[in-house]
N, C-alpha and C positions, 0 to 999 in steps of 0.2 A: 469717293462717295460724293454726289450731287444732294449738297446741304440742301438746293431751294425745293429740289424734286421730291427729297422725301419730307421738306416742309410742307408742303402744300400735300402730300397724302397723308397726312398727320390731321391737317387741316379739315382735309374732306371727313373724314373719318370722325372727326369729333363733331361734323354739321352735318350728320348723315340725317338728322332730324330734319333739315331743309329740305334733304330730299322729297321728293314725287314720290307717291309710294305708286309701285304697278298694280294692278288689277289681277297678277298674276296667283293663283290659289298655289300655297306652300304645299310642299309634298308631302305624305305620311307616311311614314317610316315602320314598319312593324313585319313581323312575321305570317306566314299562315295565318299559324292558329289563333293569332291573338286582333285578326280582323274585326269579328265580332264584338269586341268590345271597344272598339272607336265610333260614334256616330258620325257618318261621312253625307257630304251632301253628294247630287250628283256629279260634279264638276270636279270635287276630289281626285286626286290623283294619289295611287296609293304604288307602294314601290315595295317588294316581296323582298326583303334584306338578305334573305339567304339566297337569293339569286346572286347578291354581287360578292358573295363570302369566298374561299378559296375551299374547295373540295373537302382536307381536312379539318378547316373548322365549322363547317355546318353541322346542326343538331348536339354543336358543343357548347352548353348557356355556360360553362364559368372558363372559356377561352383557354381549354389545355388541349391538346391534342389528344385524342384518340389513340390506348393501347393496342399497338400492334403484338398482339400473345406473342405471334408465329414467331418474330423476326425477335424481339425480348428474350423469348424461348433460347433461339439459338446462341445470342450473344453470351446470355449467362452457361448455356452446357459448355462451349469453345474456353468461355474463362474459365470457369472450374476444372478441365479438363486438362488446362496447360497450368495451373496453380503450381501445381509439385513440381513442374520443370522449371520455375522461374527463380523459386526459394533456393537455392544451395543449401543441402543439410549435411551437417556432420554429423557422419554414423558414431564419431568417437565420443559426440557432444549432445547426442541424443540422451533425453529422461529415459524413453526405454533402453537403454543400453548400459547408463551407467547404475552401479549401487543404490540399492534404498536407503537415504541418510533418516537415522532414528535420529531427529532433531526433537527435544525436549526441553530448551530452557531458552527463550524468543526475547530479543530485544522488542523495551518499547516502542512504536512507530513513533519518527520525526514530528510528525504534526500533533502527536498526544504529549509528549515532552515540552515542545514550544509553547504549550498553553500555562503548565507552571511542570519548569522541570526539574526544581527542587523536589518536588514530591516522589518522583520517580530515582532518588537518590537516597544512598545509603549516608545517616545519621555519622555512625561510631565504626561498622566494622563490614568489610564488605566477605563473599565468599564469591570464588570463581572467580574469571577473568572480566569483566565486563568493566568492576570498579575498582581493580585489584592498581593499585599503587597512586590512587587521588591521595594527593597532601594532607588534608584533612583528616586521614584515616591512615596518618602512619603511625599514633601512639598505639593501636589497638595491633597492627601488624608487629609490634613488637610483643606486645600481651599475648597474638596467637602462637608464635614460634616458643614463647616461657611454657604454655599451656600445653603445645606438642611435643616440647622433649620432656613435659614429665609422664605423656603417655605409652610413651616407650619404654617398658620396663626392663627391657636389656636388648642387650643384641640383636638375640636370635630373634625376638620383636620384631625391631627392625628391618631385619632382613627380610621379615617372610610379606611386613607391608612390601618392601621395595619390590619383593620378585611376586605378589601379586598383583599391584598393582598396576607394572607393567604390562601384565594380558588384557587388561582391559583401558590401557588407555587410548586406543583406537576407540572404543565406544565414549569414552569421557570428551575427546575432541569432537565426537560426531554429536554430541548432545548440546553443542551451544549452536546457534546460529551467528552468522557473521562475524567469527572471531577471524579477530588480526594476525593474520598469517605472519608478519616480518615480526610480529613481538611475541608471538608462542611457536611458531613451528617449523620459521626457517632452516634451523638446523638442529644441533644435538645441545647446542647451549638454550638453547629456545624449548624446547622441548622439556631440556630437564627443572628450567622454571616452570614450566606448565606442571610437570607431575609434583617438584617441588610445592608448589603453589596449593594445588588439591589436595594434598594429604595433611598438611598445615592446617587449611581450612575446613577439613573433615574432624580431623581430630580436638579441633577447640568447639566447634556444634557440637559433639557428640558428650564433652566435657560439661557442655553447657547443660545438654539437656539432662545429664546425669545430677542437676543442681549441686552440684561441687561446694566447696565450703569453701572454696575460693569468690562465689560470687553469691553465698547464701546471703550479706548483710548490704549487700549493693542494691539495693532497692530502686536506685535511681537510673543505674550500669544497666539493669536488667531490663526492664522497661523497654529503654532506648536499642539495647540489642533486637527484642521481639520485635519490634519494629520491624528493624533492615532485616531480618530473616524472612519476615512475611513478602517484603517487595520481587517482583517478578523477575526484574531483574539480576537477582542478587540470591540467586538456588546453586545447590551443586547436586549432581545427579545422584539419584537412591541408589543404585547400583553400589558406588562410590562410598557410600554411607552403609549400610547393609553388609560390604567386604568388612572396611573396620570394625565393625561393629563387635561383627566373629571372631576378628582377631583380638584387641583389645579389649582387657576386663573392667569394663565401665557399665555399670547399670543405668539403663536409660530409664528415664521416668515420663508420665506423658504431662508436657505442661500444658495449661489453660492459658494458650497465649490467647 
């Protein structure tokens, strides 16, 4: 770089004031249409600006190019056209192809919990999978298992929950969303705490709402139950409830929760 050479144009430039000015008339800039509204002497020299534009940006005032339909047209049919061939689908992992899962008992979303997600949590006793073995809530999982073996009033009771049961716990799985496969269903030990688990907590709701004289003078127990029964996450399917119902002789009452 020539420090003196671009000193002295630094120079000129800021004493352009000394300059001579020429005699020369500045040129006017404008369009067509918008002649009319300059008043011009005769010595004006006026320059048609769309004259020196390039083909597609004339008669374009906010300097986009001009839609071509035609050639838009074609780009978009070609991509639509080759769409399906670009996706690889699995016929085996298609919605239309597989089951309709009767999903009926929906975790709350991540971003509604994060806001306070005590609230979305069971107090004293949970039912289903969702909250089933939080610390907090093992003195009550002891209370439910006292409460289901005294609703079994013999055997042949038993028996007939166990082998009803099992027909319908395909639909008891398909009624949670996102349950944890490696801790309810990977196998047959997993499986039998899920159905384990649901009849447990079928049986102590069903106790409960029958207001049992176990928990007529808990005034404070009951309260805090109706609570976690109401919360969303914390349902077990009517199906589930409905079967025991018929089987076991418990009078259900309707409470004012």
């Amino acid at each position: 770089m020539n420090v003196q050479n671009l000193g002295s144009k630094v120079y000129k430039k800021l004493n352009m004031s000394e300059v001579e000015e020429e005699q020369t008339p500045l040129p006017i800039y404008c369009r067509n249409d918008d002649k009319d509204q300059f008043p011009m002497e005769n010595n004006d020299v006026v320059i048609n600006v769309e004259d020196n534009l390039p083909i597609d940006h004339r008669n374009d005032h906010k300097g986009h190019l001009p839609i071509d339909k035609d050639s838009v047209a074609i780009k978009v049919r070609d991509n639509l056209k080759n769409l399906e061939w670009s996706v690889p689908v699995d016929e085996s992992q298609s919605s239309l192809s597989m089951p309709f899962k009767r999903t009926s008992i929906y975790k709350i979303p991540k971003f509604m919990k994060d806001i306070e997600p005590k609230e979305y949590e069971p107090h004293i006793v949970s039912f289903g999978p969702y909250h089933h073995g939080n610390k907090h809530l093992y003195q009550m999982e002891q209370e439910k298992q006292k409460v289901a073996a005294l609703s079994f009033a013999n055997a042949a009771t038993f028996e007939l929950i166990l082998s009803e049961v099992l027909k319908i716990l395909e639909d008891l799985y398909e009624a949670y969303d996102d349950l944890d496969h490696e801790k309810w269903r990977k196998d047959d030990d997993a499986q039998a705490k899920f159905m384990q688990m649901m009849i447990i907590d079928a049986c102590f709701l069903l106790v409960f709402f029958s207001e049992h004289e176990r928990y007529k003078s808990q005034i404070t127990l009951k309260s805090e139950i109706k609570r976690d029964i109401l919360l969303l996450e914390n349902q077990l399917p009517f199906k589930l409830l409905r079967l025991l119902y018929s089987i076991l002789s418990i009078k259900v009452r309707v409470l004012n929760l």
